[in-house]
C-alpha positions as CSV (number, residue, x, y, z in Angstrom):
1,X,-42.7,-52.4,-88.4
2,X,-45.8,-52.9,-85.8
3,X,-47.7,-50.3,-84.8
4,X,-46.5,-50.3,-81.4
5,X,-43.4,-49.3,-82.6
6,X,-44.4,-46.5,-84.6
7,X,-45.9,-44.6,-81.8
8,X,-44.6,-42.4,-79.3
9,X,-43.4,-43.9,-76.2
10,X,-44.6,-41.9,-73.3
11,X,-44.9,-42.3,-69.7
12,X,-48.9,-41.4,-69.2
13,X,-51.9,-40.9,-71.0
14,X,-55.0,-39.6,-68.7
15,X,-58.6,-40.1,-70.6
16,X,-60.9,-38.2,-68.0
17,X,-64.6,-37.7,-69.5
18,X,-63.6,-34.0,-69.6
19,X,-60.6,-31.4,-69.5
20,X,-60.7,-27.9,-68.1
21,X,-57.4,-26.6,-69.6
22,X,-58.3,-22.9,-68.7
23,X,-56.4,-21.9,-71.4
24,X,-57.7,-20.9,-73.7
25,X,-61.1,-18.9,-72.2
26,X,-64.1,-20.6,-71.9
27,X,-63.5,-24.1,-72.7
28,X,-64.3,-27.5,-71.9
29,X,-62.9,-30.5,-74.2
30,X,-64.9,-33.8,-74.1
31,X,-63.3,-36.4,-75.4
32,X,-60.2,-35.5,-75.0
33,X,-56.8,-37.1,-73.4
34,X,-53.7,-35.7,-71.6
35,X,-50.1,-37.5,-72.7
36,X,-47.7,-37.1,-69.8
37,X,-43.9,-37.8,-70.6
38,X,-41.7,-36.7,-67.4
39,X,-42.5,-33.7,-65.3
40,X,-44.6,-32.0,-68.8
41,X,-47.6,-32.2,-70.8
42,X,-47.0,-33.0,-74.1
43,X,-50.3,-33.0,-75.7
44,X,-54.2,-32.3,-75.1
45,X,-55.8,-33.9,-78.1
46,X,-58.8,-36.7,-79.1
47,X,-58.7,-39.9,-77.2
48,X,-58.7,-41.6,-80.4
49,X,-55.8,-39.7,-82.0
50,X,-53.8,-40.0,-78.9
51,X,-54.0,-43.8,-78.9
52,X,-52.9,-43.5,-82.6
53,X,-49.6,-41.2,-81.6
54,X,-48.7,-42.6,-78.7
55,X,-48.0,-45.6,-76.6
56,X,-47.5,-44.8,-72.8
57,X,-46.6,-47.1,-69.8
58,X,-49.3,-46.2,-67.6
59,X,-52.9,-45.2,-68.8
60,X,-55.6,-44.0,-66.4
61,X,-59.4,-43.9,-67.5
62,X,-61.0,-41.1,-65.7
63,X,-64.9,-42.0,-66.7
64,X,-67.2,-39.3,-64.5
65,X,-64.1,-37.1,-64.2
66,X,-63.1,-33.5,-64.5
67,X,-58.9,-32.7,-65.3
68,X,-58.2,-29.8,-64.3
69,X,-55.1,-28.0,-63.7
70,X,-53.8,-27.9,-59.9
71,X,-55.2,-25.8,-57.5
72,X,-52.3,-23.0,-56.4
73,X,-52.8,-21.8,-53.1
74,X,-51.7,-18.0,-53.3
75,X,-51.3,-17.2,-49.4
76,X,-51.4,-19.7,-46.8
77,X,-49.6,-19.9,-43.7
78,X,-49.4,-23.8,-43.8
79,X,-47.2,-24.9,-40.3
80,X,-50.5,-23.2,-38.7
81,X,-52.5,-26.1,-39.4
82,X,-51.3,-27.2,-36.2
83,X,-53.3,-24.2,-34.8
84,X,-56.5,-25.1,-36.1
85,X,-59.4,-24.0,-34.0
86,X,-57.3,-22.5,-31.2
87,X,-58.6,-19.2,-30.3
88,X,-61.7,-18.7,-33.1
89,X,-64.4,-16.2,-32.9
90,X,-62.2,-13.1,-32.0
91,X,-61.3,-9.8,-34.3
92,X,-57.7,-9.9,-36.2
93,X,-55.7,-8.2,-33.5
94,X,-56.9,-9.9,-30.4
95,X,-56.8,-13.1,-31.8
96,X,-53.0,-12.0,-33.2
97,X,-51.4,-10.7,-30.4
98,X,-53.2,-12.2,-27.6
99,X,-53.3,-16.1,-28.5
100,X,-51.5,-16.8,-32.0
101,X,-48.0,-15.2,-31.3
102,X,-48.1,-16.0,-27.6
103,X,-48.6,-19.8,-28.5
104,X,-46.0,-19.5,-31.4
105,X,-43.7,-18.2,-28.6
106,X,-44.0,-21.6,-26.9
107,X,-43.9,-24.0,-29.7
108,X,-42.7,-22.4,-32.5
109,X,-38.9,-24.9,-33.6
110,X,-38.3,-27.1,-36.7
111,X,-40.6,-29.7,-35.3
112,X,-43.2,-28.0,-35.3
113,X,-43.1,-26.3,-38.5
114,X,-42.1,-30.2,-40.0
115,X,-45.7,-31.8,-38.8
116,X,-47.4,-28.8,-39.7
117,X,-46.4,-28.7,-43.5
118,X,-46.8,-32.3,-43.3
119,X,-50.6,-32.0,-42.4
120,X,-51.1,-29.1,-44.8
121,X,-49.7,-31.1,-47.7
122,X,-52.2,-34.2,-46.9
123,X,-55.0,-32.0,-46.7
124,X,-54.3,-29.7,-50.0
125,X,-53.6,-33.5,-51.8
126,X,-57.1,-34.4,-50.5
127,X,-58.3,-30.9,-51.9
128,X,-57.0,-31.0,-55.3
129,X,-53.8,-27.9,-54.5
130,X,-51.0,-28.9,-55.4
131,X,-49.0,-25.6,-55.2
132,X,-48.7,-23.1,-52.1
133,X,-47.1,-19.7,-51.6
134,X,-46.3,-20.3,-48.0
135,X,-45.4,-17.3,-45.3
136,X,-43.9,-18.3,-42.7
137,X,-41.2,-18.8,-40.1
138,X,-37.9,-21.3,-40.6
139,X,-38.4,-21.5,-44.0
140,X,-34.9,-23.6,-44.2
141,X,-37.3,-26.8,-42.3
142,X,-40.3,-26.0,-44.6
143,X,-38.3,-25.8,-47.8
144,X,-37.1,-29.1,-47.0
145,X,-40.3,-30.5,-46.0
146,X,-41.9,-29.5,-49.2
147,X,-39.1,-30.8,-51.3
148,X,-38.9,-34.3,-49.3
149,X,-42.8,-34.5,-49.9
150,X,-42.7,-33.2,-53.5
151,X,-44.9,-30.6,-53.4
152,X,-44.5,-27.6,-55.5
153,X,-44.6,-24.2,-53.1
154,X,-42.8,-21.0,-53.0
155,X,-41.4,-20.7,-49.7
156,X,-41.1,-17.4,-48.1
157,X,-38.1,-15.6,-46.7
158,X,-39.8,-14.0,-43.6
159,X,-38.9,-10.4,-41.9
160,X,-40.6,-8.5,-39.1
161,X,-39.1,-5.9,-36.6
162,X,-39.6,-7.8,-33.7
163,X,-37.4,-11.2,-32.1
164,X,-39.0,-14.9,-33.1
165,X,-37.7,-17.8,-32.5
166,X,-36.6,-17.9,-36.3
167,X,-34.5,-14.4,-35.7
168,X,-33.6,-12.1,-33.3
169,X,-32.4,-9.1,-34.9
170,X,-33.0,-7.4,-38.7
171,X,-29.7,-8.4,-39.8
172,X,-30.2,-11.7,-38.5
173,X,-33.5,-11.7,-40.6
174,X,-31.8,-10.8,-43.5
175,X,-28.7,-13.0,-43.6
176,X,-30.9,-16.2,-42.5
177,X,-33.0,-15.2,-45.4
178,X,-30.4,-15.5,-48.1
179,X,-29.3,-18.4,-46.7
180,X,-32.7,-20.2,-47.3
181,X,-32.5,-18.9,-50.5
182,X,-29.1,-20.0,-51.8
183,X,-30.1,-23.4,-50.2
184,X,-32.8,-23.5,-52.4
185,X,-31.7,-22.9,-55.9
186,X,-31.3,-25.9,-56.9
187,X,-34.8,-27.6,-55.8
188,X,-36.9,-28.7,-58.6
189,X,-40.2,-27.6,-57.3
190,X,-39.8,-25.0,-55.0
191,X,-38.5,-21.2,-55.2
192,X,-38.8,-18.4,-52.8
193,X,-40.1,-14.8,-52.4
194,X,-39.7,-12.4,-49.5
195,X,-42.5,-12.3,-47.1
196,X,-42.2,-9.1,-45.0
197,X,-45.0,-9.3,-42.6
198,X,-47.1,-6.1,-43.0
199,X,-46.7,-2.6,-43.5
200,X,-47.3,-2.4,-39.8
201,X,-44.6,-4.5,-38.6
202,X,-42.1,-4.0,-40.8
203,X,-39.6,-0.3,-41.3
204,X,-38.7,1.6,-44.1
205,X,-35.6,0.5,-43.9
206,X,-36.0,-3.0,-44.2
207,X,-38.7,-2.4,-47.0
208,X,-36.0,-0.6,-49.1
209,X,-33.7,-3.6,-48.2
210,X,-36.1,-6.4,-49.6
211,X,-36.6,-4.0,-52.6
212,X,-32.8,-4.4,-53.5
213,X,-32.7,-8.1,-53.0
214,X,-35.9,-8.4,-54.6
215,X,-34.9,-6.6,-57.9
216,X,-31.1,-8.6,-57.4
217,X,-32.9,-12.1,-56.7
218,X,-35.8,-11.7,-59.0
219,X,-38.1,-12.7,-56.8
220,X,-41.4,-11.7,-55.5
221,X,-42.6,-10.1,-52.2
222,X,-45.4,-11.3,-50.8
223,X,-47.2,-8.8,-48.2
224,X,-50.0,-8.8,-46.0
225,X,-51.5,-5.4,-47.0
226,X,-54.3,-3.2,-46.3
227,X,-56.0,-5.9,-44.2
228,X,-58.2,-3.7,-42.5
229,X,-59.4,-0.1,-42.4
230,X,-58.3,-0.1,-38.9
231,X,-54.7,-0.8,-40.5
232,X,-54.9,1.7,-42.8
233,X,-56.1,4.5,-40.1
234,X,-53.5,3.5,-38.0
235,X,-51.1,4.0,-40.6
236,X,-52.4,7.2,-41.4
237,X,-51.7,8.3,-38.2
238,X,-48.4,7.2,-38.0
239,X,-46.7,8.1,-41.2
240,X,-49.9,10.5,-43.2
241,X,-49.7,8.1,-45.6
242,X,-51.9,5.0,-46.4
243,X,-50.0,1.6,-46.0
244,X,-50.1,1.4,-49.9
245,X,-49.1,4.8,-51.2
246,X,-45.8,3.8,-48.4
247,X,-45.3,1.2,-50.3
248,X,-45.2,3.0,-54.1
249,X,-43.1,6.1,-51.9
250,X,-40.8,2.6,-51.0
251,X,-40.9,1.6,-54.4
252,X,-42.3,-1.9,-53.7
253,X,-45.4,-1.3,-55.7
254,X,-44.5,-3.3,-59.4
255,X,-45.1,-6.2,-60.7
256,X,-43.2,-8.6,-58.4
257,X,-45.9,-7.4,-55.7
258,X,-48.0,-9.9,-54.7
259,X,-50.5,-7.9,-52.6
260,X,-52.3,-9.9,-50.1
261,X,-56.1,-9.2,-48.8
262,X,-56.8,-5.5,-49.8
263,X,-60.0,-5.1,-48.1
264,X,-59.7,-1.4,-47.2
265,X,-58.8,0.2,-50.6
266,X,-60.0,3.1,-53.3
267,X,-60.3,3.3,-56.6
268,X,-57.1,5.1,-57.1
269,X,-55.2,2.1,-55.3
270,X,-57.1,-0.4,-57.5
271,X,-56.0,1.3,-60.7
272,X,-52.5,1.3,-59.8
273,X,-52.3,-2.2,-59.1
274,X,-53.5,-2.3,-62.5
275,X,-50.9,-0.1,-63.7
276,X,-47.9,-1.2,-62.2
277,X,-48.9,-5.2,-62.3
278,X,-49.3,-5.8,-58.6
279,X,-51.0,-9.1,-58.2
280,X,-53.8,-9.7,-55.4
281,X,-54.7,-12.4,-53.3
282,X,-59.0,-12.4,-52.4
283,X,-58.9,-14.6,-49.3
284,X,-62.4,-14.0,-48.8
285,X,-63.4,-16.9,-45.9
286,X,-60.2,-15.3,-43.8
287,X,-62.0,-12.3,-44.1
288,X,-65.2,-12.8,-43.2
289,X,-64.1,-14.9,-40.3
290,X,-62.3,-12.1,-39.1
291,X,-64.5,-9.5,-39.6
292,X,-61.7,-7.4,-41.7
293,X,-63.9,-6.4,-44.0
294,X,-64.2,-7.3,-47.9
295,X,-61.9,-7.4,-51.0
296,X,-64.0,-5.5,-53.8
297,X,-63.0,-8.5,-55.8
298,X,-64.7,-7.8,-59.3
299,X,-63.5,-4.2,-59.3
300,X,-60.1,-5.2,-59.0
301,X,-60.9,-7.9,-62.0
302,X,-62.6,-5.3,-64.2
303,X,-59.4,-3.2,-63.8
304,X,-57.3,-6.1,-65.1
305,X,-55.7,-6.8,-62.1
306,X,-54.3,-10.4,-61.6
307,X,-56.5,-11.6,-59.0
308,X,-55.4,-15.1,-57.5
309,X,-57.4,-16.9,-54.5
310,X,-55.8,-18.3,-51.0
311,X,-57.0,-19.6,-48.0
312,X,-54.4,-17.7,-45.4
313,X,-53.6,-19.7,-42.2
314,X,-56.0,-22.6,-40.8
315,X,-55.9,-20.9,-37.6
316,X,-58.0,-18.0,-39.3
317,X,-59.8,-20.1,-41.7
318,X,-60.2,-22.8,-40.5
319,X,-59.0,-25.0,-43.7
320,X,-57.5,-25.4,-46.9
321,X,-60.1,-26.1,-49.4
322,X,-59.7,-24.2,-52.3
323,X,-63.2,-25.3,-53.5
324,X,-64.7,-23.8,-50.8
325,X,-62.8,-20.7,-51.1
326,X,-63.4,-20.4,-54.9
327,X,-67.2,-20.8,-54.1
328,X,-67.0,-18.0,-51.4
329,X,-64.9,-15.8,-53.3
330,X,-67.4,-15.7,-56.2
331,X,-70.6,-15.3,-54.1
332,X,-69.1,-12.8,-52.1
333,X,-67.6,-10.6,-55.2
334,X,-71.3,-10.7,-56.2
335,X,-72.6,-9.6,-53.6
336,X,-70.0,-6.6,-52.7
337,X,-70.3,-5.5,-56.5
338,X,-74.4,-5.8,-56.3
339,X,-74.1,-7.9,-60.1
340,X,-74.9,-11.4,-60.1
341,X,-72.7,-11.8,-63.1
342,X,-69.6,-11.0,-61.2
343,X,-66.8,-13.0,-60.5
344,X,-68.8,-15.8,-63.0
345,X,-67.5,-19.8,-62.1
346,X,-65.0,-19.8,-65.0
347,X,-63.1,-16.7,-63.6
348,X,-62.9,-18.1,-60.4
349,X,-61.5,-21.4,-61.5
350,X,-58.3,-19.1,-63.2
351,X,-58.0,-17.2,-60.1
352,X,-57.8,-20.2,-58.4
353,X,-55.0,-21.7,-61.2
354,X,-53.5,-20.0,-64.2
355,X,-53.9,-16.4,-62.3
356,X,-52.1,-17.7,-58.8
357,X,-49.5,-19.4,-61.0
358,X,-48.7,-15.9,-62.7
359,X,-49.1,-14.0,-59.0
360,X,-45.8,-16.2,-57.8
361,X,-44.1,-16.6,-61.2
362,X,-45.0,-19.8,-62.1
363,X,-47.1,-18.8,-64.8
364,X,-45.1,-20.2,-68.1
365,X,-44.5,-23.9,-65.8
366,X,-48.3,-24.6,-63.9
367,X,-51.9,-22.9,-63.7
368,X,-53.0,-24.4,-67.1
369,X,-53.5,-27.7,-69.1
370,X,-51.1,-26.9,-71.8
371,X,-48.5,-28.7,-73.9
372,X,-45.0,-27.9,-72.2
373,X,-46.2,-27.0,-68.8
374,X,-45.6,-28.9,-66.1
375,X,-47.8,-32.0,-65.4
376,X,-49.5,-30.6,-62.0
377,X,-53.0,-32.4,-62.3
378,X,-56.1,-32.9,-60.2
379,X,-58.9,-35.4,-61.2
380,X,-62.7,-34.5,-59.5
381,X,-65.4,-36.7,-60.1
382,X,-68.4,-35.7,-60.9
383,X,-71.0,-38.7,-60.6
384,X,-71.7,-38.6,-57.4
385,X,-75.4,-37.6,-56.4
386,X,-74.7,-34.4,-54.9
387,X,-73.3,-33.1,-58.5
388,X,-76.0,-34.1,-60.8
389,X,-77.7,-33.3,-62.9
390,X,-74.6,-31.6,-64.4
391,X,-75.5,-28.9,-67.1
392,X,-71.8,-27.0,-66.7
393,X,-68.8,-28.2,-66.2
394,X,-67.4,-25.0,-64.6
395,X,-70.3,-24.2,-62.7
396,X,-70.6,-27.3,-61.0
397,X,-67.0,-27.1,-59.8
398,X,-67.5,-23.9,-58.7
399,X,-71.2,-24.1,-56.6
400,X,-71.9,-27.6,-56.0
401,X,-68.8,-29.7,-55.8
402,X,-66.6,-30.8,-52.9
403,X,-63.6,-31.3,-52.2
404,X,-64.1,-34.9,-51.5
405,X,-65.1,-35.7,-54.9
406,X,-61.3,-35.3,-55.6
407,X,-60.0,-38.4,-56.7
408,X,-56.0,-38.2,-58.3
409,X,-53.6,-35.7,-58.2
410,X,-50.6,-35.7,-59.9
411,X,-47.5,-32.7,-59.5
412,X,-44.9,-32.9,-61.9
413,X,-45.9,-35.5,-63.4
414,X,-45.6,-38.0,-60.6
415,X,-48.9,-39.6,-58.8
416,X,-49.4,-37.9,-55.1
417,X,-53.3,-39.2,-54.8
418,X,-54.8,-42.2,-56.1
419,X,-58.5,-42.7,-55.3
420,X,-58.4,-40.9,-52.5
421,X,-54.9,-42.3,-51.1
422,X,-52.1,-40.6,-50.1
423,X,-48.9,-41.7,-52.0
424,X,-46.0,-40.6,-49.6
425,X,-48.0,-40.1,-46.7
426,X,-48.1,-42.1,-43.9
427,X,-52.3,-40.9,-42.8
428,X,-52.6,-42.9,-39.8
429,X,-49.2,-42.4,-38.5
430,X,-49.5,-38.1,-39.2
431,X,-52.7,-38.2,-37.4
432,X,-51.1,-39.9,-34.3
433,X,-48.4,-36.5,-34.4
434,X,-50.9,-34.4,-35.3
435,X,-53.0,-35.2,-32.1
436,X,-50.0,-35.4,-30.1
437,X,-49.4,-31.0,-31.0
438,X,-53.3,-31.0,-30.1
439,X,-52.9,-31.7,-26.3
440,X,-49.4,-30.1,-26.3
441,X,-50.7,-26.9,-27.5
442,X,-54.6,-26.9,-25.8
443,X,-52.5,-27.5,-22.3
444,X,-50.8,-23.8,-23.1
């Protein structure tokens, strides 16, 4: 029998210089290869041992590079890419209701939210993401653009009390929701969760509605929530309660809650997301942007509450790099807790993976280099000038590198980027669309 024949036939084997598996804590293997067969990981072991066990149809040496797991986007508003730069420099309300939902009026249809996702998947590719829990309208178009694409994204199921050009009434909302859903049962990498806009926007009744379904679905519901303290005031006023203590009165606050922002909150709030397993989403450059104020990050981490990263929208943003947002997010926790030990490089990198794959419920398929997950993959090199000398692995990710160092990205096990190059993406030809919605949308 040869020894060809006595090994394992497999469809990859990745030999990067390192891997950042996240899981377990605190380690970095050198030395060490990633065997691929399908969409899953079968093994992280020894270069030298996996030549020995298995024999795989494609190999790719990874010299100067990081593996890491995927980046997962945890809120991002991705048609909006199209939006990009089109009414900066203004606080969250003005800039809401006095430029983004009057342009969305006007352009707002299938083809729009098609080019959109298209962009948003190119440039989370070129960023290393390759997973996105998307809010936003006709999810029906942007499920199917994710899926035709292959990109791994929770899709969200939107309602508001107000007429878009998605839906006109709260029944409408509803029924167009489910219909979305059902549509998408069978897709292999994409599921959905409800997105209800904001406490602000959106009534008791329909919260208790999205409750049921949520609870009858198993699904999660993803909320803007206590974005501001203006929001919260406002709220106060209305209804004597804080947006969040509506929410536990409503019954929404568990552990399908994926709570998005939570600048304007107390201690008390922070402790019962802890409790009850809400997950939260820091979108720290958002924020800032904005001026809504800032996410007490590491207190919500020393509570133990799941704390994932996103980028939100490009119009409020301006982009989608989750290693720019990981670096913010950990500067800015330090800063706001006064401990230059906070929000350390490591914990950002599993906020930025394994703890925004647990936030949508993707946490036992993605987020982590382990054997039986799901082959979602990024490659980062880490030879260029601007990342050396290189003392730390994780650190350097973190506070020095780029997203242009990364290199290959694979989701599910399939190739998406190599060296740089989109796989199913037509660059040149997106750009000409892409600039095309630019002088559409700046005439408005």
């Amino acid at each position: 029998m040869s020894e060809s024949s006595e090994r394992t036939l497999v469809d990859l084997l990745i030999e990067p210089r390192w891997v950042l598996p996240i899981e377990p804590d605190d380690t970095v293997l050198e030395g060490h290869a990633v065997v691929v067969d399908g969409q899953r990981i079968v093994a992280v072991l020894p270069v030298a041992e996996a030549r020995q066990r298995f024999q795989p149809r494609e190999t790719v040496s990874l010299p100067e590079h990081v593996l890491m797991p995927g980046l997962v986007n945890a809120h991002t508003h991705n048609p909006m890419t199209l939006l990009r730069g089109v009414a900066d420099d203004l606080p969250l309300m003005t800039w809401l209701k006095d430029h983004i939902w009057p342009i969305e009026g006007k352009v707002m249809g299938p083809e729009f939210i098609r080019d959109g996702v298209e962009l948003a998947v190119a440039e989370m590719l070129r960023g290393g993401t390759t997973c996105a829990n998307e809010n936003y309208f006709f999810p029906d178009t942007i499920g199917a653009t994710y899926r035709r694409l292959g990109f791994r994204a929770v899709v969200g199921l939107p309602v508001i009390e107000f007429p878009t050009p998605w839906a006109n009434t709260r029944d409408e909302y509803f029924e167009r929701a489910l219909e979305t859903h059902d549509g998408l049962r069978d897709a292999p990498l994409q599921t959905t969760a409800f997105v209800p806009h904001a406490p602000y926007t959106v009534s008791d009744d329909s919260f208790e509605r999205i409750r049921v379904l949520s609870d009858q679905l198993d699904i999660p519901v993803h909320l803007h929530t206590h974005e501001t303290q203006k929001e919260v005031d406002d709220g106060v006023a209305e209804s004597g309660l804080r947006p969040f203590q509506r929410l536990q009165k409503l019954g929404l606050v568990n552990d399908r809650l994926i709570a998005v922002h939570m600048v304007a909150v107390n201690q008390a709030e922070i402790d019962a997301c802890a409790e009850a397993g809400v997950s939260v989403v820091h979108c720290p450059e958002s924020n800032l942007k904005l001026a809504s104020g800032f996410c007490p990050a590491e207190a919500f981490r020393k509570a133990g509450v799941n704390l994932a990263i996103g980028t939100d929208g490009c119009s409020s943003n301006n982009d989608l790099d989750m290693f720019g947002e990981m670096r913010t997010a950990a500067q800015l926790a330090k800063a706001v807790a006064g401990d230059a030990a906070a929000f350390s490089a490591a914990f950002a990198l599993r906020a930025a993976t394994l703890n925004g794959a647990r936030a949508i419920g993707l946490g036992d398929e993605v987020g982590s280099i382990v054997a039986g997950k799901q082959a979602d993959l990024t490659a980062v090199r880490m030879d260029q000038l601007e990342s050396l000398p290189l003392y730390d692995v994780r650190s350097q990710l973190v506070y020095a590198t780029g997203r242009h160092q990364v290199s290959d990205v694979w989701i599910a096990g399939q190739r998406k980027l190599t060296d740089r190059a989109l796989v199913d993406i037509d660059e040149g030809e997106l750009a000409d669309r892409t600039r095309a919605w630019g002088q559409r949308i700046g005439a408005i």
